[in-house]
N, C-alpha and C positions, 0 to 999 in steps of 0.2 A: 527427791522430787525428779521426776522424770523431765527431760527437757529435747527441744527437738530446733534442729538447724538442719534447715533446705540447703543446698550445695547445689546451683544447676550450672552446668558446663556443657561444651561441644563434646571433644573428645572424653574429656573428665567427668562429664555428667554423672552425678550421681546424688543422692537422696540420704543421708546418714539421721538418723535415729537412736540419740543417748539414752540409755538404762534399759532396753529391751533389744534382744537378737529379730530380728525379722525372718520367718521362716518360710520355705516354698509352699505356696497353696496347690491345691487339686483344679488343675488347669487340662483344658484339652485343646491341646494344641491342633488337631488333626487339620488339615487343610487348612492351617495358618487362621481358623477363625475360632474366637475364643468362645464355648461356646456352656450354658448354662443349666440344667435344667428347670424346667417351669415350677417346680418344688423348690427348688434351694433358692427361686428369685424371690418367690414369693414371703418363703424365712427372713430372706436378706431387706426385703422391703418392709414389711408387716412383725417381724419377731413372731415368737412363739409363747410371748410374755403378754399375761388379762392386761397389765398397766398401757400396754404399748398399742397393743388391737384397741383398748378405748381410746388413746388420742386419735388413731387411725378413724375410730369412728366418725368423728369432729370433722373430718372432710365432708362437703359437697356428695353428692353419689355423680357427677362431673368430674369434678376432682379425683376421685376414686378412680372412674375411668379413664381418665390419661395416663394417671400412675402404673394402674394395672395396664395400659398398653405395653408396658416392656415386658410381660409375661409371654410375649410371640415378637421377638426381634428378630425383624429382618423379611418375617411373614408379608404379603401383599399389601397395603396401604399402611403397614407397620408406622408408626412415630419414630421409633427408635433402633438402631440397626446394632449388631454384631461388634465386636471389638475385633478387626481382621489385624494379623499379623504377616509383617511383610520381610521380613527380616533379623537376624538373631541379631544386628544391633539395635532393632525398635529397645523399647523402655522395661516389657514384663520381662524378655526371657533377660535381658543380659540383667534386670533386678528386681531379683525376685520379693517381693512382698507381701507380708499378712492382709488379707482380704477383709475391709471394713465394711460390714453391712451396718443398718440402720442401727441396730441393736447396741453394737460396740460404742457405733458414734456414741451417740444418747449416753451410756455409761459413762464414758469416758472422763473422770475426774480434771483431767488437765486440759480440758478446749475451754476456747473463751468463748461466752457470748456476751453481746450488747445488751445495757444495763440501761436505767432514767441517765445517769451519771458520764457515760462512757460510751455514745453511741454515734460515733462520726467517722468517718475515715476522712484521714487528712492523704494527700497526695503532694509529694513535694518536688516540685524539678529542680534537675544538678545541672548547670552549665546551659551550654546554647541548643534549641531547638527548631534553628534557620536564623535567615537575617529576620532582627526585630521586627515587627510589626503587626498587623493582626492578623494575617493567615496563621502565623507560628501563635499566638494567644487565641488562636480560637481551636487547632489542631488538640490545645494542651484542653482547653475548654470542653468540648467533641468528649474526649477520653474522659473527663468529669462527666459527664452526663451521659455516658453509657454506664458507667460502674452505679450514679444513682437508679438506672431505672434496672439494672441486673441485681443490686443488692438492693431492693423496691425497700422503702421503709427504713432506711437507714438516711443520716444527710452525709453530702460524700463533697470538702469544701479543699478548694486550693490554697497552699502556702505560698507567701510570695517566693517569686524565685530567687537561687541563691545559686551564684557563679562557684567554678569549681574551685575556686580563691578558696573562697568564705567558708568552704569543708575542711581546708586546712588538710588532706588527705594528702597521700602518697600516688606519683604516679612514677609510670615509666612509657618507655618504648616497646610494643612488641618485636623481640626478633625475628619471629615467621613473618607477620603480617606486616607488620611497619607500620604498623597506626600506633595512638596513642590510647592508653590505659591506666583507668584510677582504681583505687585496691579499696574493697569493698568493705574491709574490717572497717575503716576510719572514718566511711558513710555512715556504716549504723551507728559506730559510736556518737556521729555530728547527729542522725535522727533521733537517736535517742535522747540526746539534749534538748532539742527542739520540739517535742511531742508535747500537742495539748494535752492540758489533762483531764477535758472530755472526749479525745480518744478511745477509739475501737482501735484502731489501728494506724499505723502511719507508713507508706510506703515513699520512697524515693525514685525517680524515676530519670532515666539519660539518655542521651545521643550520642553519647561515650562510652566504647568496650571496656569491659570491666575485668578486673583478674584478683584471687583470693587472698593469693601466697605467689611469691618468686617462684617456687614449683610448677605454677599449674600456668599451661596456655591462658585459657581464657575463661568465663562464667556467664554465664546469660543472667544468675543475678544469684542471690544470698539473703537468706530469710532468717530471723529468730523469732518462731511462733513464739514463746513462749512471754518474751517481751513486745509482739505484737508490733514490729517493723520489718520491714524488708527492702534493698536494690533491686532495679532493675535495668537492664540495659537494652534498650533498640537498635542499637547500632549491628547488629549482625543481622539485622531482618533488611536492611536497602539489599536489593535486588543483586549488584554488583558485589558485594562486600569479597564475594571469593573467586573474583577474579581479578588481576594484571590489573586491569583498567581503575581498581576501586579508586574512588576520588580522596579516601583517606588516607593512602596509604603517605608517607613520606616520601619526599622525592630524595632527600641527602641522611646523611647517618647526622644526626645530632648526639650530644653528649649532652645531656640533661642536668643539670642540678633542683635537689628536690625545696621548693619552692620559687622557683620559678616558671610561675602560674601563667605567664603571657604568651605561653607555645601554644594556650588552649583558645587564644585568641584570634577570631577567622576562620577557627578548623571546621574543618568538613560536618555538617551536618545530613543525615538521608533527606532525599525530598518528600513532600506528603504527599503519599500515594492512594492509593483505596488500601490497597496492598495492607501498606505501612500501618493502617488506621486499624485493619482489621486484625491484622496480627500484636499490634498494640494492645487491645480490647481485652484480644484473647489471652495475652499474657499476664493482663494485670487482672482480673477477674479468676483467671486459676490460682497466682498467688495470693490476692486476698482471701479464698476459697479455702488455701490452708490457715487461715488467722483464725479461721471458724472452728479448727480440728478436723476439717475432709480431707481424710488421705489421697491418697492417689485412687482412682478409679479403676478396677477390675472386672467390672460387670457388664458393662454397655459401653458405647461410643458415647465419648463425655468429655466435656471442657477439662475437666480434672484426670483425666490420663496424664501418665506422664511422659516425654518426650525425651528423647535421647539425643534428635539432630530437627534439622528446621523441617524437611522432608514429614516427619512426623508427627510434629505440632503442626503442621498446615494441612495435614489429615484428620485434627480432631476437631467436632463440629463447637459451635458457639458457645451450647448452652448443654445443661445440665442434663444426665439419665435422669428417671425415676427415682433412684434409692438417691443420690446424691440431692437431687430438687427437696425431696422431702428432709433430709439433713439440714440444709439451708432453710426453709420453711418454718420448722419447728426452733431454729433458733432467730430468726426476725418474725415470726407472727403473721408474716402478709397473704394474703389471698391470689394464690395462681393468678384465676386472671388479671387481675390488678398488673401483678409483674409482665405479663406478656402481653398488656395493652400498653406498655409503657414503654416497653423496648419497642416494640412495631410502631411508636409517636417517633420513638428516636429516629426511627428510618428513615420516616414518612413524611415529617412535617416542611414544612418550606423553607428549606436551608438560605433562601435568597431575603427572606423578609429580615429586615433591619430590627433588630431586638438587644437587650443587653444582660449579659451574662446576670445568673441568678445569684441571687446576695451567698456570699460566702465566697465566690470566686475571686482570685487575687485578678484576673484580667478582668480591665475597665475599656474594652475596645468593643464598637460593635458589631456584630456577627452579619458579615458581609457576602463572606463566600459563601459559592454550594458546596455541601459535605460530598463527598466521596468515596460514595456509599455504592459504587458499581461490586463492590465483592462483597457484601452482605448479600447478592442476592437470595441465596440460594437459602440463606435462613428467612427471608424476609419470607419466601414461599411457603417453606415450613410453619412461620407463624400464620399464614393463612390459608393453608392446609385444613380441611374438615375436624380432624380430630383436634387443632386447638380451639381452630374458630368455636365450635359448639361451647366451648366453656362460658363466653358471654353471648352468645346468639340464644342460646336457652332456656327458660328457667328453673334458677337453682332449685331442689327438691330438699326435701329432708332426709337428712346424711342415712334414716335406718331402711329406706327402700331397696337395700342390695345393692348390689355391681355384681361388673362382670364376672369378677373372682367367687361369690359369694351367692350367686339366684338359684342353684336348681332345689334349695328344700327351703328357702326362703320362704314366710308367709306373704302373700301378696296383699294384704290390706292397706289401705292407702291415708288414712284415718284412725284414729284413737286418743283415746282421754290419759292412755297409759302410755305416756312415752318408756317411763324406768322400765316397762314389760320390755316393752322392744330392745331396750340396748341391753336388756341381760341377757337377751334370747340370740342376739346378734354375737355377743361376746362369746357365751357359750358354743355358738356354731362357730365360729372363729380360732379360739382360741388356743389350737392345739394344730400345726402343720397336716398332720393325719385327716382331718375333718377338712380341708381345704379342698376345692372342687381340682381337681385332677387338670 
């Protein structure tokens, strides 16, 4: 059985993949932007398989047209832009990976999906997230209720928290950095104890740098798809972390002995930033992303890119291309706009009004503060941007009237008693990349 462990580091960053070699894909690099043709996206989104073009059918002709916007990335009121490459240490060139279009996903024997049985992501905090009170339980709350309305139709519930004691883990001293660090084997082994067993998935989540092995500087977190857990750590996104000044770092050399747990007592946690919130979001939302089977993203500017340093995770936008949104779509069920009416509530709604976390959340505080949401802006625009808005502004048609991809030998009739006429005629015109409108 094939099995697959996430490895993400700074300098160490990297992505390893048991029972298969990973090989270099046909990339063009030329002027640092990665670039596709409108045939191979359209492969990549839609297959070249009848089975695949009929679920494809099943969309919306709205629907249709958002998707098909990544067939001109980067174009003038484009949705979705270019994957630009800035450097030989960003993520493709220094690791190179086989290219997962919709097609593979789908096949793929070993991805999980969410079942009646198994359909929850638990989220579980390690140690301290500031001093106690409710800014720090509603910051943890925040990050719950973006993962519910990004993963729309899933329920997405807090574990109570559990000090760095209670993991029973290993830590140490870094000696570059001189902060404190817990080793990431002895988390999953503690999550994986602790997993409901109506789990999708259970991630852990910290304010503590993290590290894999005695070997390795440091890890920004550590995943085992295959068992549907994974660390994480925020503590390298505070602003200062890589400077002189950081607030964590140690002032005298300690000599540690391994269980004793009370060094981690008072230590530094970042403050909550917009910053902090946004980059939080994004990190946990690409790693639950691989629980699903999404690889790394090679097609489009995508949550799911992979990142090599912080510089380049804070280059990848929020939310989903095309080919990846549909990945995620066909394995929770939900209806586009649904999801992106849901994240634009998250942004939008009145972070001042007195309300109480929704049942499932381990915090019982009421939600006092305003959210700190000054760095979404720029998605928040995006979602009200003409090409999403129209997905609820219009109404829905019947999925066999064409799209953009699909109208110039289209029949235009807008009525019939014979829907099966239509979708064989639609398949048939579809079915085969060759026949694809150019």
């Amino acid at each position: 059985m094939t099995s697959f462990q996430y490895v993400l580091g700074g300098n160490n960053f990297r992505c390893q993949r048991f029972g298969r070699v990973p090989c270099l894909c046909e990339t063009n690099l030329q002027m640092n932007v990665i670039q596709h043709s409108k045939e191979t996206f359209q492969k990549a989104l839609l297959s070249d398989n009848q089975d695949l073009v009929k679920l494809y059918c099943k969309y919306t002709k709205e629907e249709r047209l958002l998707l098909e916007e990544g067939f001109h990335p980067g174009s003038l009121g484009s949705l979705f832009q270019p994957i630009t490459v800035h450097s030989d240490s960003d993520w493709i060139p220094a690791h190179p990976e086989e290219r997962q279009d919709f097609e593979s996903f789908y096949r793929d024997p070993y991805r999980k999906t969410p079942n009646a049985s198994q359909n929850t992501i638990y989220i579980q905090t390690i140690g301290s997230f500031g001093e106690a009170g409710e800014q720090t339980d509603q910051y943890v709350e925040w990050l719950r209720q973006y993962c519910q309305a990004f993963f729309y139709g899933l329920s997405v519930k807090l574990l109570p928290a559990v000090s760095v004691a209670e993991t029973r883990c290993s830590f140490r001293v870094n000696s570059n950095s001189h902060n404190l660090q817990i080793l990431t084997g002895d988390l999953l082994r503690f999550l994986g104890n602790r997993k409901p067993k109506d789990a999708f998935c259970i991630v852990g989540i910290t304010m503590i740098d993290l590290y894999p092995k005695d070997s390795w500087n440091f890890v920004f977190g550590q995943a085992s798809l295959s068992m549907g857990m994974g660390v994480f750590s925020f503590a390298r996104y505070d602003d200062n972390f890589y400077t002189r000044n950081y607030a964590g770092r140690l002032k005298k050399r300690l000599q540690l002995k391994q269980g004793e747990y009370s060094v981690f007592d008072g230590y530094y946690t970042p403050p909550i930033t917009s910053t902090l919130l946004l980059r939080s979001c994004k990190t946990m939302t690409h790693e639950i992303g691989h629980m699903f089977g999404i690889k790394h993203c090679q097609w489009l500017n995508c949550v799911m890119q992979g990142s090599n340093h912080l510089e380049e995770s804070d280059r990848r936008p929020l939310d989903f291309c095309p080919i990846c949104l549909r990945k995620l779509q066909v394995s929770i069920s939900f209806k586009i706009a649904e999801r992106y009416k849901a994240l634009l509530r998250w942004m939008e709604e009145d972070q001042r009004a007195t309300c109480s976390p929704e049942e499932g959340s381990a915090s019982h505080s009421a939600i006092l503060f305003p959210k700190p949401n000054e760095a979404f802006h720029t998605y928040k625009q995006w979602l009200h941007s003409e090409g999403i808005d129209f997905l609820w502004r219009r109404p829905f048609s019947v999925c066999f009237m064409g799209s953009s991809g699909f109208d110039n030998d289209w029949p235009k009739q807008s009525t019939t008693d014979d829907n099966s006429t239509l979708q064989s005629s639609y398949q048939c015109h579809c079915m085969s990349p060759a026949n694809m409108v150019p």
